[in-house]
LUMLO-325886 format. One record per residue (C-alpha): y negated, z, x. Coordinates in steps of 0.02 Angstrom, whole numbers, plus 32768, in hexadecimal, padded with zeros to 4 digits. Layout:
YZX...
END
This chain:
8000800080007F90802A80977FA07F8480E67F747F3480557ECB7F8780427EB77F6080EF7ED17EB280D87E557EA3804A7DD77F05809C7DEB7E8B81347DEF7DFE80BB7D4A7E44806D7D0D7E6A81167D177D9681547CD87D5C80997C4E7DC9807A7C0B7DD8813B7BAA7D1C81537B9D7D0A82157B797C6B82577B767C0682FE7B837B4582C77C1E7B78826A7C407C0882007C967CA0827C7CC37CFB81F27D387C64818A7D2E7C9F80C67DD67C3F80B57E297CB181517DDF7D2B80DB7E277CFD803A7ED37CF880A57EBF7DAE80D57EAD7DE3801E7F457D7A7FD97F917DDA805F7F557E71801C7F727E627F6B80247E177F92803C7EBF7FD17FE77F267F5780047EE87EB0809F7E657EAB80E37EB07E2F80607EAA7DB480787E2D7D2C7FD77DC97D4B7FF47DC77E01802D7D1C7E197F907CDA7DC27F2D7D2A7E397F887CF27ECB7F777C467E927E9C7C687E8D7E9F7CA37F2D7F167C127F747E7B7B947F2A7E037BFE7F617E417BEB80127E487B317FEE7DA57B147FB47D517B91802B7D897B2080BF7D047AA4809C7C737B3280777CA67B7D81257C917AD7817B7BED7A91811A7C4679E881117BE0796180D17B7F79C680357ACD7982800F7A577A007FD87A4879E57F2A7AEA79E57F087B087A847F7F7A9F7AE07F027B257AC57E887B957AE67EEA7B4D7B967F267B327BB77E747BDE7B927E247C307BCD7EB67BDD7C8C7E967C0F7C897DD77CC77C627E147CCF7CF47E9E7C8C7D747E0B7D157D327D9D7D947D507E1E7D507DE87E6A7D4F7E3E7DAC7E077E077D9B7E2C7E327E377DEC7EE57E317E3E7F017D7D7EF67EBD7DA97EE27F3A7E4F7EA17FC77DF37F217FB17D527FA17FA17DC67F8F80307E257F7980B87D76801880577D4D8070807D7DF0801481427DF37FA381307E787F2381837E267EA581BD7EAF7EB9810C7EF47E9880C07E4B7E1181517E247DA881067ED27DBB80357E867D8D806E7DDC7CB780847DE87CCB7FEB7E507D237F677DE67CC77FC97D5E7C1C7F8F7DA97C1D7F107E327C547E7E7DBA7BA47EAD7D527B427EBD7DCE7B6C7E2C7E0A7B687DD87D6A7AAA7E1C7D537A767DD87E0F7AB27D347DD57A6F7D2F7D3979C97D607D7D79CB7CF97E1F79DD7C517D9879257C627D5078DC7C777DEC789C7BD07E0378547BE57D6977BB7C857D7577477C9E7DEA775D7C8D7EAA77307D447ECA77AD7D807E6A782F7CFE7E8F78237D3D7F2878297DF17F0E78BB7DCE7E94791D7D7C7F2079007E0F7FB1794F7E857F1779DF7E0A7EEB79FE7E117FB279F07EC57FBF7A607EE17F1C7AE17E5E7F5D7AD47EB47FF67B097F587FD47B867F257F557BDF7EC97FE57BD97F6080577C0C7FE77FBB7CA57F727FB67CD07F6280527CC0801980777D2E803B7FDB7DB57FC4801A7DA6800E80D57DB080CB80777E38808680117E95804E80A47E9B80F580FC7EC9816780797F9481A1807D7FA981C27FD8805E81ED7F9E8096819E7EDD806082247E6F80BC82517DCD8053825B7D3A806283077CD38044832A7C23
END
């Protein structure tokens, strides 16, 4: 169960890090590996597992092309940007609910107790950054601009309040707890 969380919070780690030198150093689709790796580990046994597996295995496909910045004009990139963040939102809520469903269902409640403000929230808060961030073309420069700094900063610290979760989540040694009643 450890590894797995340590795979997804590597997997997080190379998707939600952006470092670049001509190339991205920090592949999303190496990172999209780690967390099939992960969830293969975590939750394979969960009846909507194999529908997740099959996201992430096109998500690792069509990441390829994003990591490399092949050939994509700049109109059409803002498309692409666009559906591109409604897609990782979708998976990321799914992904957070099958992990945190299956782990009440397998009694790892501490573990599931730690996931639970954070597929709770994330997924909205994401949802409201990109709801926001599509009228911003459409007010005033001054606060288009001070409306992208927050989206940023919001983005920001959702990616770090998951990857600390995940890295948290991956160094806990919880034993399967039976439920009393």
């Amino acid at each position: 169960m450890n590894k797995g969380f340590h795979h997804l919070f590597i997997g997080f780690l190379f998707i939600l890090l952006d470092i670049r030198f001509f190339i991205d150093v920090l592949p999303d689709s190496l990172g999209y590996f780690f967390i099939s790796k992960g969830i293969t580990e975590i939750a394979q046994s969960h009846k909507h597992y194999s529908k997740l597996y099959f996201a992430t295995c096109f998500l690792i496909i069509v990441a390829i092309p994003l990591d490399l910045n092949v050939g994509i004009t700049s109109g059409f990139s803002d498309y692409l940007v666009f559906t591109w963040r409604v897609i990782w939102v979708v998976y990321l809520y799914y992904l957070l609910s099958i992990l945190y469903s299956h782990l009440v269902n397998e009694n790892y409640l501490c573990l599931a107790k730690s996931l639970k403000s954070l597929s709770n929230k994330v997924p909205i808060i994401l949802l409201i950054s990109l709801f926001i961030s599509t009228f911003l073309m459409n007010i005033p420069h001054n606060w288009a601009g001070n409306l992208s700094i927050l989206i940023v900063i919001v983005e920001a610290t959702v990616s770090i309040w998951m990857i600390v979760v995940f890295n948290k989540l991956s160094k806990t040694k919880e034993k399967k707890q039976a439920i009393f009643e």
